[in-house]
Each structure stands twice: as C-alpha cells, then as structure tokens.
DRENVO-324140 format. One record per residue (C-alpha): residue in three letters; x, y, z. Coordinates in steps of 0.5 Angstrom, whole numbers, plus 500, padded with zeros to 3 digits. Layout:
// DRENVO-324140
ALAXYZ/...
***
This chain:
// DRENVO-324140
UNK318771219/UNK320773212/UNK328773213/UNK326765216/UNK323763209/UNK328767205/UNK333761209/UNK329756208/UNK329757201/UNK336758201/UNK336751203/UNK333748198/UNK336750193/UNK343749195/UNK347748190/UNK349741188/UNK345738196/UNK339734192/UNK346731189/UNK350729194/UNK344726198/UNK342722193/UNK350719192/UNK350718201/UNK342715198/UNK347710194/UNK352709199/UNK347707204/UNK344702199/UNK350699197/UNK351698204/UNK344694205/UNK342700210/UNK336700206/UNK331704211/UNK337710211/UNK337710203/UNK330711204/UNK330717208/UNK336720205/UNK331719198/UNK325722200/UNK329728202/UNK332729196/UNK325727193/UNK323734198/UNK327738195/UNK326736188/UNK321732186/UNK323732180/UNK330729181/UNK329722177/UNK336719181/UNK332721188/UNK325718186/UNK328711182/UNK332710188/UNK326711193/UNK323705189/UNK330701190/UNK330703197/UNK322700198/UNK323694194/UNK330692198/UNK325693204/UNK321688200/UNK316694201/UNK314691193/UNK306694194/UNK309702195/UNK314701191/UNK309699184/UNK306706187/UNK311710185/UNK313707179/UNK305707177/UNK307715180/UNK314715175/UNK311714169/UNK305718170/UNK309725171/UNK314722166/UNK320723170/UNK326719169/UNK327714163/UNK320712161/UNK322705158/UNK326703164/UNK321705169/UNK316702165/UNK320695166/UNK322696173/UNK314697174/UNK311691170/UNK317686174/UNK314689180/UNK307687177/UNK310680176/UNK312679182/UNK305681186/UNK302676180/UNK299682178/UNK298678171/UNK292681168/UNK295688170/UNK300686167/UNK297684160/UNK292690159/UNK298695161/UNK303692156/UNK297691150/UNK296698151/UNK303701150/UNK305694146/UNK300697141/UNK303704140/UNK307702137/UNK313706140/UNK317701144/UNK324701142/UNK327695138/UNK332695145/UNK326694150/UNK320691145/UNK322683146/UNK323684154/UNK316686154/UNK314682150/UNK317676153/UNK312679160/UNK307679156/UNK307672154/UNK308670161/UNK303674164/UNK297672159/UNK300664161/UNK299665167/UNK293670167/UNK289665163/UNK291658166/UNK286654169/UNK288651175/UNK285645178/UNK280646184/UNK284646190/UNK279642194/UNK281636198/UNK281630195/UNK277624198/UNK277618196/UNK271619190/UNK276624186/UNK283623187/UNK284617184/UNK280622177/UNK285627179/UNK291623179/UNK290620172/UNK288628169/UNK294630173/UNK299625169/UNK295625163/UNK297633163/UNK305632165/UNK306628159/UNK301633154/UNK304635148/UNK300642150/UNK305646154/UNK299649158/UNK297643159/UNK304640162/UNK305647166/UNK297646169/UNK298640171/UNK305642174/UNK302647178/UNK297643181/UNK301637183/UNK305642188/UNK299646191/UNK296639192/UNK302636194/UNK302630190/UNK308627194/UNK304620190/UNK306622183/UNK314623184/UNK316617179/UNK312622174/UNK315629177/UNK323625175/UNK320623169/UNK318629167/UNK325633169/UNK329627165/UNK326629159/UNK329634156/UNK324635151/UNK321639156/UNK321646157/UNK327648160/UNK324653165/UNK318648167/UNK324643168/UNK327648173/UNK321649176/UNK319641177/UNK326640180/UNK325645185/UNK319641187/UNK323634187/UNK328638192/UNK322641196/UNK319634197/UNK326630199/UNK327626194/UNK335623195/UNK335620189/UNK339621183/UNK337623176/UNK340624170/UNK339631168/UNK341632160/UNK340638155/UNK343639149/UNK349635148/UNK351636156/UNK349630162/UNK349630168/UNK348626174/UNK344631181/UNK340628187/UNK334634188/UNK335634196/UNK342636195/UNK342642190/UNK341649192/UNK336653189/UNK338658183/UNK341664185/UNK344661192/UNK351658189/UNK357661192/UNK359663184/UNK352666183/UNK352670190/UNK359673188/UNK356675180/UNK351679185/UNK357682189/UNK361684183/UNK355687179/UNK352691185/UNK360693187/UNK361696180/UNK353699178/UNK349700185/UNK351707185/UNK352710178/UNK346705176/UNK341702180/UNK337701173/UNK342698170/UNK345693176/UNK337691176/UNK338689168/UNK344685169/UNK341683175/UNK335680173/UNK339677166/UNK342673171/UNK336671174/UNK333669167/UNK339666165/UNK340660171/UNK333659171/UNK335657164/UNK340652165/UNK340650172/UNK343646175/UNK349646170/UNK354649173/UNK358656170/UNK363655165/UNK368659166/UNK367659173/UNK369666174/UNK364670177/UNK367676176/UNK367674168/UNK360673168/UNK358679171/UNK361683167/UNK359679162/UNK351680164/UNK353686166/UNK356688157/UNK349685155/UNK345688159/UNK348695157/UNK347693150/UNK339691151/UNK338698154/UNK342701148/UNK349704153/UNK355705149/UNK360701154/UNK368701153/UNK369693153/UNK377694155/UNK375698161/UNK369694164/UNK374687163/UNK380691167/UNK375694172/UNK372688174/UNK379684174/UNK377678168/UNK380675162/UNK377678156/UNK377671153/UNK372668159/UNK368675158/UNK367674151/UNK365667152/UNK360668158/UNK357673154/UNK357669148/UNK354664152/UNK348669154/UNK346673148/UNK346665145/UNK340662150/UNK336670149/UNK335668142/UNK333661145/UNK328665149/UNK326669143/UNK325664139/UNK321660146/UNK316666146/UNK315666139/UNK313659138/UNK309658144/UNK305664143/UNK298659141/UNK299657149/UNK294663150/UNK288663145/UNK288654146/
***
C-alpha cells in the first residue's frame, strides 16, 4: 500500500509532465478540439493547481466550447487565489461578464478595483472603456416590450423617432434598441437615415446597419466617414468579422500565439473585433491580412506592456514592414478615437 502511494507521488511530480500536458492542451486547442484540451487542462490543473498555463487554458477550453457561465467561474476562481496575471485574468473575466450581460457585476466589479487605484496605466483605459459600457447599458431604460395595439403604436412610433434623431447618445441607443426588440420594419427610412448620418456614433451605426441587413433591406445607401464614401446594400454585407480577409487575421493570430500565448491571441482578438466594429463596412486597406494581424498583434503586446522585436514579428508573419506600420498606425490612431469617445460621453449615465 505504501510503495503504491510512493508511485503515485512519483507520478505527480514527474519532472516537466504538467508542462508537456499543457503544450498537447494548446495543440489541441489550435486544432479546435476543445473537448480534448479541456481534459488535457484539467489533468495538468490535477497535478497542480497552481500552474496558471494549465487553469487559464481550462478557461480558453470552456469558452470555445461556449461553456462562458463555467468559464467566469473559473476566472472569478483565478483572481481569488491570485494565480496567473491579475489584470489579465481580471479582462478575460470582466469580457466574459459583458458577454452574459452581466452588467451591474461588471460595474460594482470595476468601481471597486478602479477605486484602488492600482491598475496599471497599460490596462487602466481598456477597463475604463467596460466600465462605461457597462454603466450605458446597466442603467438604460428600454421602452416596455409589450405588444403594441392600436391605441399606443402610433405614440411609440413617434417617441422612437423622436429618440433616433436626440442629441443625447442614450436617447438615440434607447431607441435603437428597441426598434429592433419591437421589430419595427415600419420605421426602416428612419434606421437608413440614421446610419447615413455620419454624425452618429460610429458603433451605433454598425449596430443600425446590421439591423437594416437583418430586415432585408436591398436598397443602397451612402455610407460616408470621414473623408471616405461608400456605396453598400445592408442585405448583402456580411456581418463583422466574417469577411474572407477577417477570417484570415484570425488565422494567422491564432497560427502564431494560440500555443505560446492564448492571453495575448485573446487581446489581438478582441482589438480585432473592437476595431471592425469601428469602421465597418469599410474595407481594410492594405488588404493584407497577415499584415494587419501582426499589426493587432504589436499593438496588443504593446497595451499589455511586452517587449516585441517588430523585425522578427513582420518575418515571422511573412509581411511587408510598410503595411505593418501603416495597419498599426491605422489602429493605435482609432483607440485614441475611442478614448476620447469615452471620455466625452461620460455624462451618458448620470442623464
């Protein structure tokens, strides 16, 4: 009996095993054979629970099996026992909140370590950005969902339109809200209008423009921002992020950092995602994907304070350095937009 738990023990502290696990935990993952990275995590996580590799890459496996409720658990888990990054595993847990629109947790969560003050200046606008967020849609009011009859649509429809066109950026999202959950078809000339505006914020935009694909509409529209212009039809655009050029910027990220770091693929990867909401439906330019996702991929390792080596990433990811600099250019000028976004509309929540 005691020889066998002598053995045991042997096996748990096999030199290097946790690692090797969590390197056939990655593999897998790159693979997309997410059920088969999971238990390879969990046995490392057996073997040591301490490992941060072996428990963040449990959370990676539960969130591409889109298990998101198990995986805020064990990032709620993570920064209670104070393994692996703290502020890294704090974003991963606070966008998995957003996604469960989780909102008031999110903003109690981020009021309290917000008012520590001891957020590093690399994270501190990325968190407040989730906080804002979180607070717009935490406190908005939308209209009742009720169906509407005779007596009150023509009442709605009239506050509804009054809302799309307010100066006050709640107002306008309110309203936008809730001519999609009303299904609205009827007030489609004042969604077109909307999204021609470019005025309008631009996320808002996006937001209308998917509603108008959603709805069929096959008209064209002028889509202008900035000193750029063009000419879409919403029934025929594809939804952010599944351009061909988009799906290949996720390939080429996931090629070179889903094994040595998912905490990083899962920065560039919402970078990514931040910024075609931001300038969709524009197209890329350059139309490299492989240079704008070494781009994403510099500006991510940036916000998270890595030392990169920008030659060897531009040869690793097979681009021109030109198009690198001007994708990242291109993206580190729109998160200064954002910035200054969230810093102006930050009355939305106290209106």
């Amino acid at each position: 009996m005691e020889q066998d738990k002598h053995k045991k023990n042997n096996v748990i502290l096999f030199p290097g095993l946790v690692k090797r696990l969590v390197e056939e935990g990655m593999n897998e993952l790159k693979q997309k054979q997410a059920t088969k990275a999971y238990q390879l995590f969990k046995e490392a996580a057996s073997h040591d629970d301490t490992d941060p590799q072996a428990r963040f890459g449990i959370v990676l496996s539960l969130i591409e099996l889109e298990r998101q409720q198990e995986a805020v658990q064990e990032t709620e888990v993570l920064l209670n026992e104070g393994i692996g990054n703290y502020f890294e595993i704090l974003q991963v847990h606070v966008s998995l909140l957003v996604q469960l629109s989780r909102y008031d947790h999110v903003v109690h969560l981020l009021e309290a370590v917000l008012s520590e003050d001891k957020i590093p200046a690399k994270d501190a606008e990325t968190f407040y950005e989730l906080l804002h967020f979180s607070r717009q849609m935490s406190e908005s009011k939308n209209y009742d969902t009720k169906v509407l009859t005779d007596e009150n649509q023509e009442e709605t429809m009239m506050e509804l339109k009054a809302g799309l066109q307010a100066a006050n950026e709640p107002a306008k999202w309110n309203a936008l809200q809730s001519v999609r959950k009303l299904g609205l078809t009827s007030l489609q000339s004042e969604i077109r209008k909307f999204v021609e505006n470019k005025q309008t914020n631009p996320l808002m935009r996006t937001y209308a423009l998917q509603l108008l694909h959603e709805w069929g509409d096959s008209k064209p529209l002028t889509y202008e921002r900035e000193d750029q212009a063009i000419i879409v039809t919403p029934s025929e655009l594809e939804e952010p992020g599944e351009r061909q050029v988009d799906q290949a910027i996720r390939a080429a990220l996931e090629g070179q950092l889903e094994q040595d770091d998912p905490t990083l693929l899962h920065m560039a990867k919402q970078l990514h995602h931040s910024y075609l909401l931001m300038t969709y439906p524009f197209e890329l330019n350059p139309e490299n994907p492989k240079a704008w996702a070494c781009a994403f991929h510099l500006v991510a390792a940036e916000q998270l304070g890595l030392d990169t080596d920008e030659s060897d990433m531009v040869h690793c990811y097979g681009c021109e350095r030109f198009d690198v600099l001007s994708a990242s250019n291109e993206i580190e000028a729109l998160e200064q937009d954002i910035l200054i976004e969230a810093q102006n509309q930050n009355d939305w929540f106290h209106t």
